[in-house]
C-alpha positions, 0 to 999 in steps of 0.5 A: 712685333710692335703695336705702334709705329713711332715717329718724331718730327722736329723743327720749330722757332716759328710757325713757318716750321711748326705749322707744316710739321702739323699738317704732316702729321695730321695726315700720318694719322688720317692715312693710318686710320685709313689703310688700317695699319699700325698706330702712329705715336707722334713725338714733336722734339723742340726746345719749345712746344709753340702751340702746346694745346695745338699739340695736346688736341691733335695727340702729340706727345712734346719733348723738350730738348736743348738747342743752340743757334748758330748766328751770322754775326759775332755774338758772345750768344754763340759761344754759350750756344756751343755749349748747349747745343753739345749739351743738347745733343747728349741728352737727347741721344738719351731721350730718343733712344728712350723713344727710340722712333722708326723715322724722324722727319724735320723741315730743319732749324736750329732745333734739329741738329741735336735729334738728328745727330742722335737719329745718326747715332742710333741709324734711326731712318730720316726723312728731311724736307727743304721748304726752301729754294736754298736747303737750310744748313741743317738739312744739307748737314743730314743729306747725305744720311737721310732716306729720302729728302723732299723739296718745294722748289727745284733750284734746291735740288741743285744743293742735294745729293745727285740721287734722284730715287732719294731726292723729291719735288713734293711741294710744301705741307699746308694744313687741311684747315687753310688750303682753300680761301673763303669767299661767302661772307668775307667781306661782312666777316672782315666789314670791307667795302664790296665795291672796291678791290681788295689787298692783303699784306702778309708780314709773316709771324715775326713781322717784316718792319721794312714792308710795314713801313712802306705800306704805311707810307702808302695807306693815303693813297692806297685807301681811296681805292682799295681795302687794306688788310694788314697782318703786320706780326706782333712784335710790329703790331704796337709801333706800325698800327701807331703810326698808321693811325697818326698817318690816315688820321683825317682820311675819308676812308680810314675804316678801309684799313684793317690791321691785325697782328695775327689771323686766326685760321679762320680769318686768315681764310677769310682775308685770303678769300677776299684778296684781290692781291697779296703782298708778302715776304718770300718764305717758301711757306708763305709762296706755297699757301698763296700759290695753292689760294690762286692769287695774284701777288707781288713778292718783297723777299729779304735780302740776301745779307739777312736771309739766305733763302728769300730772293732764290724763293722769290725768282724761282716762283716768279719764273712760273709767271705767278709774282712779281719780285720787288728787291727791298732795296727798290721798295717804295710808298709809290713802287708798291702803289704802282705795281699794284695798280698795274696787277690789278687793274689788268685783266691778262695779268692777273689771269696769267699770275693766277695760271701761274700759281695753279702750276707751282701749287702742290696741295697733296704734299702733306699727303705725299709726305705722310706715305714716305713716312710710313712706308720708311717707319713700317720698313723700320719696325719690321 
């Protein structure tokens, strides 16, 4: 009998992929260590590493593998894809069975259809997880073959084989690290202004140009009353923080806009202890994290034509009382202005919103998770 239990996790292109596959993995080995059971030797199968020494401290073994995109639009990209993502998959049936892995588990993208196409291949067990309300294609491509499938929101049922043994309402991973907000000294941390409310906007890892854009063309007004942290995501960072200086250039207070590119874990604890409000996109990673941080919250999905999952996610948060949803096509400096102003400044609102998250919030998912990966893994290596 085997000594270890292998497992590999795949998914990746963002940290809205990366970062859950982590959370789970760290609970795959704490509830190993636990219960005193087989070794897990952990595998992430990507095209790229994301965080190679993330991986390296937490003992992930990365192999890179070949993967190509399949994109909406006519591009040449798409026919030089086809060819790697066949490519792709050859070599890794190679390197998984190399590994040979008692489970796989991925959250889907691109990057997973080679080692799941391998896994079937080689009836290696899966075990597959929709963060969002619409289960991405590569997640329902593997549906029918999978073990067990995990989802955050319950409209993603509606895509998934009618087995309710194989399909779960879990919730979605977030790491230990950032499951609950610091509120002691976020505000020296962060030099806000004690007096006066807070709001922290969200752009995502890659940014969100459109919602960066309104928030600028709302920072006049917003600064005579509020705290302003602003994750704008780097490719946004150069371009939205120029503006925004050219537009509170001479105003009174200026230094109440805080913009970052990017929140390290501790900052973004911080700002999201600080928060009276936050303003997001509506990635079913990001609804999750500020379900689980109790916070009141206004929602701007991206449009269906651009992304297939947003406004699903959005509404379907929206209907435990927790957001309110503001169309893109709606948005505006003076919308946004007023809705904030209206959340904030009702007492019953932001009560309601806050009971609201507490419903939709799952904090044990990773922990669920990790259980169903062993559990199917050990049944493999049996």
């Amino acid at each position: 009998m085997s000594t270890t239990i292998k497992i590999v996790i795949t998914g990746g292109g963002t940290g809205g992929h990366f970062y859950p596959l982590i959370a789970v993995a760290d609970k795959v080995f704490d509830i190993a260590a636990d219960r005193k059971i087989l070794k897990p030797d952990v595998y992430y199968l990507a095209d790229k590493p994301y965080d190679s020494n993330l991986l390296r401290r937490k003992g992930i073994a990365f192999q890179k593998i070949y993967a190509g995109k399949v994109r909406k639009y006519f591009s040449v990209k798409n026919f030089v894809d086809a060819f790697k993502t066949f490519y792709g998959v050859l070599d890794t049936i190679v390197i998984m069975f190399k590994i040979y892995p008692d489970v796989v588990f991925t959250n889907g993208s691109y990057v997973a259809f080679p080692v799941l196409t391998a896994a079937k291949i080689l009836r290696i067990p899966i075990f597959l997880h929709a963060s969002d309300a619409i289960p991405s294609r590569t997640i329902l491509t593997a549906a029918k073959k999978a073990r067990k499938i995990s989802i955050a929101f319950p409209e993603a049922a509606e895509y998934l084989p009618k087995d309710a043994k194989k399909v779960a309402l879990i919730g979605n991973p977030i790491r230990d690290e950032i499951l609950k907000p610091l509120t002691n000294g976020a505000h020296e941390f962060l030099e806000l202004d004690y007096n006066i409310p807070t709001i922290f906007i969200i752009g995502g890892s890659s940014g969100a140009r459109v919602m960066n854009d309104a928030i600028v063309d709302a920072l006049p007004q917003l600064l005579l009353d509020y705290n302003v942290i602003h994750q704008m995501g780097k490719q946004n960072y150069k371009e939205t923080k120029g503006r925004a200086d050219v537009v509170i250039y001479d105003h009174p207070f200026k230094n109440r806009y805080k913009p970052y590119a990017f929140l390290d874990t501790l900052a973004l604890r911080m700002s999201a202890g600080a928060a009276d409000i936050i303003v997001s996109r509506a990635g079913g990673g990001s609804i999750s994290e500020i379900a689980q941080w109790k916070k009141p919250s206004i929602v701007i999905p991206i449009p269906s034509n651009i992304s297939r999952d947003q406004e699903k996610n959005a509404f379907s948060y929206a209907r435990f009382d927790a957001t309110v949803v503001m169309k893109q096509a709606n948005l505006s400096a003076n919308l946004l202005i007023s809705e904030i102003n209206r959340i904030v400044g009702t007492p019953k609102i932001k009560e309601e919103m806050v009971q609201g998250a507490i419903n939709f919030s799952r904090p044990d998912a990773a922990t669920k998770i990790a259980e169903e990966i062993l559990e199917i893994g050990l049944e493999h290596v049996k």
